[in-house]
ZAROKE-940897 format. One line per field, with one value per residue (C-alpha): residue number from 0; x, y, z. Coordinates in steps of 0.05 Angstrom, whole numbers, plus 5000, padded with zeros to 4 digits. Each point is the difference from the previous one (the first is absolute). Layout:
pos <- c(NUM,...) $
u <- c(X,...) $
v <- c(Y,...) $
w <- c(Z,...) $
// end
This chain:
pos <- c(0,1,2,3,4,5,6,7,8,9,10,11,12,13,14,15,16,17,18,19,20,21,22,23,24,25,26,27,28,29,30,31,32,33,34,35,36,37,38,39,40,41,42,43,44,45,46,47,48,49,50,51,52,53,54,55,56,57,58,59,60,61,62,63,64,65,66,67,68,69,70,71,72,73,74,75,76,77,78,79,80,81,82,83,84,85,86,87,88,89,90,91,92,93,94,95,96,97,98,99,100,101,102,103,104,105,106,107,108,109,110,111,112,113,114,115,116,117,118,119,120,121,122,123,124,125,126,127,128,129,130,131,132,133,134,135,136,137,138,139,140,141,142,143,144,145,146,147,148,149,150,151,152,153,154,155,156,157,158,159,160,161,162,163,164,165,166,167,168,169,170,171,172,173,174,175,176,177,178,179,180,181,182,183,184,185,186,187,188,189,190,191,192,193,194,195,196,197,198,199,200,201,202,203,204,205,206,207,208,209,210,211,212,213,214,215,216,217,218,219,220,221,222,223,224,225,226,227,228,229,230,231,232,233,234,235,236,237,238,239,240,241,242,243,244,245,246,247,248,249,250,251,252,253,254,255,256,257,258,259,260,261,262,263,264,265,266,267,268,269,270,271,272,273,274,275,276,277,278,279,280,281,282,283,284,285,286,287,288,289,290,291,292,293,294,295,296,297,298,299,300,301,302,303,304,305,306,307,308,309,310,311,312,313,314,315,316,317,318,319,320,321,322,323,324,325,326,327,328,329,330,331,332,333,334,335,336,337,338,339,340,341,342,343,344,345,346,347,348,349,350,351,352,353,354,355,356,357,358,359,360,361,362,363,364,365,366,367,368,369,370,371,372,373,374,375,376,377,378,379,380,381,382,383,384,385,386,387,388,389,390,391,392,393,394,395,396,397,398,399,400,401,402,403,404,405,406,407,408,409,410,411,412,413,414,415,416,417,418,419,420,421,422,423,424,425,426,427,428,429,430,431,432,433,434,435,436,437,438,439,440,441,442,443,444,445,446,447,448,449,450,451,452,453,454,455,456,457,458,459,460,461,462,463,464,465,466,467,468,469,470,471,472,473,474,475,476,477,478,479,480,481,482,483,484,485,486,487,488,489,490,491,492,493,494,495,496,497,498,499,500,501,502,503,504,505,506,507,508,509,510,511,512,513,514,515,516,517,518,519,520,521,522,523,524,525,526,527,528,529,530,531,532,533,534,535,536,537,538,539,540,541,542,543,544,545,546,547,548,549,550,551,552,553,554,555,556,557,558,559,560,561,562,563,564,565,566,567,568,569,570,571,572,573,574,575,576,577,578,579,580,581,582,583,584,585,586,587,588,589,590,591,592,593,594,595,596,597,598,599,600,601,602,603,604,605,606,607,608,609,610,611,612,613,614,615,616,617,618,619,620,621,622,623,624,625,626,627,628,629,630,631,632,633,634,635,636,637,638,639,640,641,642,643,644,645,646,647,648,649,650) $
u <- c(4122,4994,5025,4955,5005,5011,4969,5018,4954,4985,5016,4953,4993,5020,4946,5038,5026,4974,4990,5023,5039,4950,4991,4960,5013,4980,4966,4956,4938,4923,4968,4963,4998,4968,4996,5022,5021,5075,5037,5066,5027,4988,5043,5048,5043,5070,5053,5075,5041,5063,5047,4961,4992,4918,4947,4941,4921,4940,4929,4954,4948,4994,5008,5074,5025,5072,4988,5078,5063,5067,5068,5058,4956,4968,4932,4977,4929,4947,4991,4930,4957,5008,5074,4985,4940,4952,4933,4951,4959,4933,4981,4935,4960,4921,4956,4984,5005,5041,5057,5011,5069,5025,5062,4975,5031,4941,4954,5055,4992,5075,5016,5061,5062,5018,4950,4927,4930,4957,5056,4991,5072,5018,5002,5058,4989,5062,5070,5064,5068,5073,5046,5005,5014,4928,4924,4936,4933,4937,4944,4925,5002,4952,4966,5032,4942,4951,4957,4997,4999,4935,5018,4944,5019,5041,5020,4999,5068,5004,5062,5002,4936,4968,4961,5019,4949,5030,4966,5013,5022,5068,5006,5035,5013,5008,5075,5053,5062,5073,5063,5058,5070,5068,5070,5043,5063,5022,5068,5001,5030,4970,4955,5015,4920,4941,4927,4962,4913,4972,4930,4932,4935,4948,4919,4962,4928,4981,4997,5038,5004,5031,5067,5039,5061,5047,5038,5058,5018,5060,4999,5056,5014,4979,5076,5015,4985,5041,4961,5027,4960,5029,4977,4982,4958,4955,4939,4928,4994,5048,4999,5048,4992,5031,5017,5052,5012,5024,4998,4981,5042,4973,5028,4999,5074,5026,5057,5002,5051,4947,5054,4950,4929,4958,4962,4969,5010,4949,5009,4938,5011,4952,4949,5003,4963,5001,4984,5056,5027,5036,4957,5038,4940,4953,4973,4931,4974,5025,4978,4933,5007,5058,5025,5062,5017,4991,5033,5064,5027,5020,4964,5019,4975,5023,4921,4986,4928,4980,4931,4986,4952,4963,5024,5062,5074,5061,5069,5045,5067,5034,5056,5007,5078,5029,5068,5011,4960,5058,4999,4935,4991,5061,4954,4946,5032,5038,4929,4985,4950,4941,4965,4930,4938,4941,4969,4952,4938,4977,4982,4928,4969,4955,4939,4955,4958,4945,5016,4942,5034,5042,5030,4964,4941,5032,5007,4988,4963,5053,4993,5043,5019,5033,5046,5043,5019,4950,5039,4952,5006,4968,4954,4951,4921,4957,4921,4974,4940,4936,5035,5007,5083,5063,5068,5065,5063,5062,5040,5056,5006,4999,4933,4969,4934,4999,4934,4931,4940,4937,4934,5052,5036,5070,5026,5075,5055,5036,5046,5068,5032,5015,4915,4949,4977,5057,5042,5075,5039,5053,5063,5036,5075,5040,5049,5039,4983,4926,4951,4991,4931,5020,4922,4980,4941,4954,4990,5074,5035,4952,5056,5006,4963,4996,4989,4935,5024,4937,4925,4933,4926,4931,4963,5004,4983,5059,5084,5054,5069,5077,5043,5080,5001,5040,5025,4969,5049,5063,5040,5000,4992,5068,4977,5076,4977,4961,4983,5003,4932,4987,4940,4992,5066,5036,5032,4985,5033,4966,5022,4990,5008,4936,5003,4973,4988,5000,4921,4934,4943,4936,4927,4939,4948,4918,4934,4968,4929,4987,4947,4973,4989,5024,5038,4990,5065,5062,5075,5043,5071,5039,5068,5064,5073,5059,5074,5039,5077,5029,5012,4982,4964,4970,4927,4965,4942,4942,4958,4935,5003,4935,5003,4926,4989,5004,4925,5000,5010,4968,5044,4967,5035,4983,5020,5016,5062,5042,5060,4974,5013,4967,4972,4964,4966,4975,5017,5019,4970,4995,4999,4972,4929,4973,4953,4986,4948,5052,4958,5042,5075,5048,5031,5040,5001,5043,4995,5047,5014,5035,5046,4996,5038,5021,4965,4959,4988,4968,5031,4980,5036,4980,5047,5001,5047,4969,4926,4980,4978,5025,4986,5049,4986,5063,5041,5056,5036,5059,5013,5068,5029,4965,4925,4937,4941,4928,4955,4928,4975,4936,4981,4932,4963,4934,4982,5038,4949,5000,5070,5015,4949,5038,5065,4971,4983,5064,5038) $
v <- c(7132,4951,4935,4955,4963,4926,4960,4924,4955,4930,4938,4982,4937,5000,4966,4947,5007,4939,5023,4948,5000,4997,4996,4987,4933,4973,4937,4970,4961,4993,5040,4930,4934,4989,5081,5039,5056,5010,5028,5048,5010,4992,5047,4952,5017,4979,4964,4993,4952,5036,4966,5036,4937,4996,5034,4980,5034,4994,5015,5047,4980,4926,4991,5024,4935,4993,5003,5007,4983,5020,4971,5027,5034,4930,4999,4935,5003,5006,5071,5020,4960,4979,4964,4983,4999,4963,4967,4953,4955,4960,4951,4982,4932,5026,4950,5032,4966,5057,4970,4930,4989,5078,5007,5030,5068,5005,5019,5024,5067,5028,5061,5030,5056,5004,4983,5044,4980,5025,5065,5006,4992,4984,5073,5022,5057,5018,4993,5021,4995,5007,5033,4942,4950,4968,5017,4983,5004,4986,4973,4959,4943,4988,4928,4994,4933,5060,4953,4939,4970,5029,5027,5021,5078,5020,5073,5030,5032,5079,5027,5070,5023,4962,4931,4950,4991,4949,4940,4950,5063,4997,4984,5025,4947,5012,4988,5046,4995,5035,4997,5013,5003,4999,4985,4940,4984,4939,4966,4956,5048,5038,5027,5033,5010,4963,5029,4984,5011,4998,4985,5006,4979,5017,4986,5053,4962,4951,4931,4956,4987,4931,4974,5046,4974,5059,5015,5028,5013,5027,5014,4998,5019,4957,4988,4968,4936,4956,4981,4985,4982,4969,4962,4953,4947,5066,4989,5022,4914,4989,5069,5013,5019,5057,4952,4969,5048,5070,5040,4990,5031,5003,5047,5016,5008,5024,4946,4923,5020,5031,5061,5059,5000,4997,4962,5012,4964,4989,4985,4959,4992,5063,4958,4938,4950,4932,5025,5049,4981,5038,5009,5014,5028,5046,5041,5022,4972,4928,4995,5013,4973,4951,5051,4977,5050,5056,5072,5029,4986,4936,5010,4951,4991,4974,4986,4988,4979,5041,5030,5072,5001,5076,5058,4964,5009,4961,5024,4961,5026,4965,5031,5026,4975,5019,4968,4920,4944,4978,5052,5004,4930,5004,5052,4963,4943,5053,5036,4984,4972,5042,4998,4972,5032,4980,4936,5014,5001,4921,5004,5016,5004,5062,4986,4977,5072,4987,5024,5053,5037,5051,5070,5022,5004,5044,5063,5074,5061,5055,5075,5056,5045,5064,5016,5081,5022,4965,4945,4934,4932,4936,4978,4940,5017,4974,5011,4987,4949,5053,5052,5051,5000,4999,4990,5009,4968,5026,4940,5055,5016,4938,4982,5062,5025,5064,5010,4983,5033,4984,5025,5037,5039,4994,4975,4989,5052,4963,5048,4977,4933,5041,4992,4959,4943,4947,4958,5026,4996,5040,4984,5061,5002,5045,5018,5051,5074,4984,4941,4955,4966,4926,5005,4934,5037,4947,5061,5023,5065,5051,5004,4925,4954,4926,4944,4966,4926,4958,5016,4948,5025,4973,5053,5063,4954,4990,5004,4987,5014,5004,5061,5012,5057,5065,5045,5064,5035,4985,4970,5055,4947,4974,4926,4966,4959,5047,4971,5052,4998,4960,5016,4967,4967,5071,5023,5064,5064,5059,5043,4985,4927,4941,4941,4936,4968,4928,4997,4973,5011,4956,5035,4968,5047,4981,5028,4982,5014,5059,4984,5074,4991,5070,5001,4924,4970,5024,4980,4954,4994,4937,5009,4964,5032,4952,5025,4951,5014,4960,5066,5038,5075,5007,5029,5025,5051,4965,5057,4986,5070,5029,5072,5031,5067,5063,5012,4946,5049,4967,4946,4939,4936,4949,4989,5073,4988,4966,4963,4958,4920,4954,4955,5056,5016,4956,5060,5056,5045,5071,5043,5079,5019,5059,5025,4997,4946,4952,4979,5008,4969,4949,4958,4937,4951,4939,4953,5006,4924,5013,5026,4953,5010,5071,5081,5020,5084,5045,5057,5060,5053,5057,5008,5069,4998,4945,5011,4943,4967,4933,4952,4946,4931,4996,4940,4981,4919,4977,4954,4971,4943,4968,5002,5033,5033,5002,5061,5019,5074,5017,5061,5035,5051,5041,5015,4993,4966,4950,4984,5013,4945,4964,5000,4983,4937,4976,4950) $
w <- c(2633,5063,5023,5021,5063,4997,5047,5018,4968,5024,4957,4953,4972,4928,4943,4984,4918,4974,4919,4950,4940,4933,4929,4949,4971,4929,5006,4941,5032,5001,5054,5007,4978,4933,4995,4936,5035,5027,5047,4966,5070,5072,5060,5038,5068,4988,5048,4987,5045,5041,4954,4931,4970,5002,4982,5018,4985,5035,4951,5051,4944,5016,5081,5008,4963,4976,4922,4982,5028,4973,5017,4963,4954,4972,5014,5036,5012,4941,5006,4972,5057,5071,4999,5074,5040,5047,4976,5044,4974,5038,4956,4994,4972,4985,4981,4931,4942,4962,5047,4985,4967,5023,5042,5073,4992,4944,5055,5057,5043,4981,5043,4949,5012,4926,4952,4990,5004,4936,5003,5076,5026,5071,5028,5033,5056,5022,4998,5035,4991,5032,4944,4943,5049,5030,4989,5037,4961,5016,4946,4993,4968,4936,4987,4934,4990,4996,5056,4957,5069,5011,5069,5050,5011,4939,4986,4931,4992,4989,4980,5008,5029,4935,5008,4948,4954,4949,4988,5042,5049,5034,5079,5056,5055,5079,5000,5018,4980,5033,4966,5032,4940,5027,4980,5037,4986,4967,5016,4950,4947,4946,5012,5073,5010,4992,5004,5060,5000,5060,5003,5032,4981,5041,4998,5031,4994,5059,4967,4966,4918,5013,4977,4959,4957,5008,4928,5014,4920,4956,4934,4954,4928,4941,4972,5071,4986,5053,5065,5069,5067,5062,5032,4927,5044,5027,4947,4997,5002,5056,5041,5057,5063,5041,5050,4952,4944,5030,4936,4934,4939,4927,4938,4935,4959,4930,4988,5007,5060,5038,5018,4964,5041,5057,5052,5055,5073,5050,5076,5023,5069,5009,4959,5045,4937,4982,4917,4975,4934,4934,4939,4927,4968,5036,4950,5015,4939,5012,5067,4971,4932,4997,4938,4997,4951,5050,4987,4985,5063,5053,5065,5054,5073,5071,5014,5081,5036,5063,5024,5018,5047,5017,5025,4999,4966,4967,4996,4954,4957,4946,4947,4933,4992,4934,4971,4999,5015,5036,5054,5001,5026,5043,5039,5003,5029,5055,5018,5080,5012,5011,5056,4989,5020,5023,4977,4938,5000,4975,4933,4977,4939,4966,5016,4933,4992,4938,4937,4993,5066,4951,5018,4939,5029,5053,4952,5022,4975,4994,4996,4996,5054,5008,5041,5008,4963,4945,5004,4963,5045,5002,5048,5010,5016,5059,5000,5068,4981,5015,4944,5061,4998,4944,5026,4950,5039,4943,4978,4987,5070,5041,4998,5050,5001,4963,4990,5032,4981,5040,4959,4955,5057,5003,5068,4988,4989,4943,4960,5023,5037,5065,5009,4985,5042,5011,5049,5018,5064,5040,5025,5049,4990,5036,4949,5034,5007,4970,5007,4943,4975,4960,4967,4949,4970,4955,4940,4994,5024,4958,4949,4983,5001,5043,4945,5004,4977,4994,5009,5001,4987,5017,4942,5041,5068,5024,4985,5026,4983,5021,5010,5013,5036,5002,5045,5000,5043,4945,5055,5056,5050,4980,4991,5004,4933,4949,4932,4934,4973,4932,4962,4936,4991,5015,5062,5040,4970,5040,5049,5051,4983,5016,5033,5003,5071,5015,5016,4957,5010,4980,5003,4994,4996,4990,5022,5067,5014,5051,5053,5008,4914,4990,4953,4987,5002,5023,4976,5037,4996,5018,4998,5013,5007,4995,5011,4943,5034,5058,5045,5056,4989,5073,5016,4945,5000,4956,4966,4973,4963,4968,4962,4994,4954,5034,4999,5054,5059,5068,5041,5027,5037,5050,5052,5015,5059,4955,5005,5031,5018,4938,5065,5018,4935,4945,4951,4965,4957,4978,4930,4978,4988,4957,5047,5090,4987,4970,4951,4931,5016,4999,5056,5006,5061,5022,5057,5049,4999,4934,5059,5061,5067,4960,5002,4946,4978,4955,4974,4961,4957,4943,4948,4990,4936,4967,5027,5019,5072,5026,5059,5012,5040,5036,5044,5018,4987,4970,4938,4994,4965,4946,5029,4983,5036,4980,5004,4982,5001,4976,4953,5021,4959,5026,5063,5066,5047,4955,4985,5076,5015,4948,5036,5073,4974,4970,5033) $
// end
């Protein structure tokens, strides 16, 4: 017997405990508008107010909306779909015939929280919460028009790793959305709390779609049947402004007193519009139909105008507040008023795009791909356009390359998420005794997997498609804010745990002729990160990662004294070769402009337990805030004087 000696041990950080509270809860709804199938149940987090009168659940299936609210134990929202949620609608006017006499949102682009596009729901990433008392999730937005607006670089949805191949398919959008739930006391009486959702939406294409109306929607159950909006004069026909209406109120209630319900109260300083008003009926079916009849429930809407230009953000909050209309208004009146941001963008309409442009026509050959151990995944096909190259990138794991065979040799290492050719980047944390690595990796962290939520083709030409990204290291790099993985409307229940990080990715990837025509083409990659949260992370290593079979045994990269200054090289390049003469390899190449004023590097590395070889394109920039920065690598088969000759002459 001993005693060991105990050493002092510096202060780690501790990974913050951020798991939620969840259940399953019964629900009875089509997965989809004008689908037979239902849904018998989808996993919600639940919140209870300090004072135990609320409950109130958040459906990971459909974009971390609030589908139920309970006060007292009454339930006040409708319970079996969103009961309060965010939709945007661009209204279009085509010139088609098919649209004389429709209402506009007949043909609108309608980035949606709550609802589902042909079964593709708006895909929630991650989510994190602080006991029962607040939550923050992170989700993609679906069109829920499935691109009746025609728009000019839609995105088939994919809900988990699995294109949608209804008919029409169902769309994904380019919209983020944050949600931020917390409890605020109310001192108007019962009861002591009302629900406030924070909220950020956040387009992470450059561009703008044009004027959205912003739906800002509750839905209520079908026995309430008593309405109440203030202000009354704020109609779709005379709309308010923010300058002289500081928050709108509208709610649903369950007795002519209006004391059982709920309504929801916007602030609109933040919106800074001239067009806000209350709508009593918002059901997705009248907006499109005028069916008045509608569904078993009363959906109502505070509706406010306000672009979104690119690569840009909006933060807004409003309240859930349960109890009587009374009260409810009282707060609303009492709100400050809000500071207001920015002037909006001026209004703009969708540009007319002809009928015959339709995402249809933008479908993709699929395969299937194994990954260890056996494990069957989706992935799309490219054919380079001689017939010399195939290249699988797995819709199950982000959208990396896992395979590329050039004259049917295999020149990926593609059996788990920790390889195969992908973007990720590293943050170092000191985190105490050890250093940390904060590491967004575009396939996932080997064990789960980053959701791919939209994906184009040209045939096997060309793709492109949209990730939310993982991090691979499971939080060792302490990131102050992690998100629990969500993968198909379920949270994270491993150990150790995922998690979701606050990064897309969007990857355009086609074939480029090569000069030296051996092989013929070769496979460029144009890529574009944006970080969707308002926050600071520091310098972040950008790793241009490609894993090469073990076969692959002879090193080759250019320029050789590397790091070096991008003004001082127009590139960098490097990959493994099978033989001295470099003639039977892989390597990849970026400009260094992709890295201006900044050092660019080349690093290699054999994996002795997993057996493969990698080369990584490395440098070194920072991305905070809401912004995004644009890449292109290039992927380069055969020999080495060639691709080398390739990469000299990028600029």
């Amino acid at each position: 017997m001993f005693l060991a000696t105990l050493l002092p041990v510096a202060h780690a950080k501790a990974i913050p405990d951020v798991r939620c509270s969840v259940e399953d809860y019964p629900v009875r709804a089509v997965v989809a508008w004008q689908f037979p199938e239902t849904l018998s149940h989808v996993q919600v987090v639940v919140l209870r107010d300090p004072a135990g009168e609320q409950e109130a659940r958040f459906d990971l299936l459909h974009g971390a909306t609030l589908i139920s609210l309970r006060y007292r134990g009454k339930e006040l929202l409708f319970g079996h779909t969103a009961g309060a949620s965010v939709a945007m609608f661009a209204t279009r006017r085509g010139e088609e015939a098919e649209l004389k006499g429709l209402t506009p949102y007949w043909s609108a682009f309608n980035p949606d929280q709550g609802g589902s596009s042909m079964g593709v729901p708006a895909t929630t990433a991650g989510v994190a919460c602080h006991g029962q008392s607040s939550l923050r999730a992170i989700a993609m937005m679906i069109d829920r028009g499935v691109n009746n607006s025609f728009q000019k670089d839609p995105l088939l949805g994919v809900w988990q790793g699995k294109i949608s191949d209804n008919f029409p398919p169902g769309y994904s959008s380019s919209y983020t959305i944050e949600t931020n739930a917390s409890w605020v006391e109310h001192s108007g009486g019962g009861p002591k709390y009302y629900l406030k959702l924070e909220q950020s939406v956040v387009h992470i294409r450059p561009g703008s779609d044009g004027t959205f109306e912003w739906f800002l929607t509750g839905a209520a159950p079908w026995e309430f049947d008593y309405e109440a909006r203030f202000p009354e004069n704020c109609l779709e026909k005379t709309p308010c402004s923010s300058a002289n209406t500081p928050a709108l109120a509208i709610g649903r209630y369950e007795d002519e007193e209006r004391h059982t319900g709920v309504a929801t109260v916007v602030p609109t300083g933040a919106w800074n519009t001239d067009r806000a008003f209350l709508r009593d009926n918002a059901e997705y079916v009248v907006l499109l139909y005028g069916a008045v009849w509608a569904a078993p429930r009363h959906t109502y809407a505070s509706v406010l105008s306000r672009a979104l230009p690119g690569v840009r953000g909006f933060h807004f909050s409003w309240y859930v507040c349960a109890g009587p209309w009374d009260q409810a208004q009282d707060f609303a009146r009492s709100l400050p008023p809000e500071k207001a941001t920015e002037t909006s963008p001026p209004v703009t309409e969708l540009a007319h795009v002809p009928p015959d442009h339709d995402a249809v026509r933008v479908s993709c050959q699929t395969t299937e791909f194994r990954m260890q151990p056996n494990q069957p995944e989706h992935a799309i096909v490219l054919k380079d356009p001689a017939g010399e190259q195939v290249a699988l990138f797995d819709t199950t794991q982000g959208g990396a390359l896992v395979s590329l065979k050039y004259r049917g040799v295999e020149h990926i290492w593609g059996y788990n998420g920790g390889g195969l050719l992908q973007m990720a980047f590293h943050n170092r944390r000191d985190a105490g005794p050890w250093v940390g690595d904060y590491n967004p990796t575009q396939a996932g962290d080997g064990s789960a997997m980053s959701p791919l939520t939209g994906i184009a083709c040209e045939g096997t030409k060309s793709a492109t498609f949209v990730t939310m990204m993982l991090d691979f290291n499971h939080n060792n790099g302490f990131y102050e804010k992690p998100l629990i993985a969500v993968w198909g409307g379920r949270i994270n229940d491993m150990v150790p745990l995922s998690y979701a990080s606050p990064y897309t990715l969007e990857v355009r990837a086609q074939w480029v002729p090569n000069p030296a025509g051996e092989p013929k083409y070769y496979l460029k990659l144009d890529e574009r990160f944006t970080h969707i949260a308002d926050e600071n992370i520091g310098r972040f290593t950008y790793d241009f990662a490609a894993y090469i079979p073990w076969e692959f045994s002879v090193r080759a990269v250019d320029p050789a004294n590397c790091p070096c200054d991008s003004s001082q090289t127009s590139h960098m390049a490097g990959g493994w070769y099978q033989e001295e003469g470099r003639k039977t390899g892989l390597a990849v190449a970026m400009p260094s402009s992709n890295f201006a004023g900044g050092k660019v590097d080349g690093t290699f590395n054999s994996d002795y337990m997993w057996r493969n070889r990698n080369f990584h394109l490395n440098a070194v920039e920072s991305l905070d805030g809401i912004s995004s920065k644009a890449l292109v690598w290039y992927v380069m088969p055969g020999p080495w004087s060639n691709a080398v000759s390739f990469a000299r002459s990028l600029r």
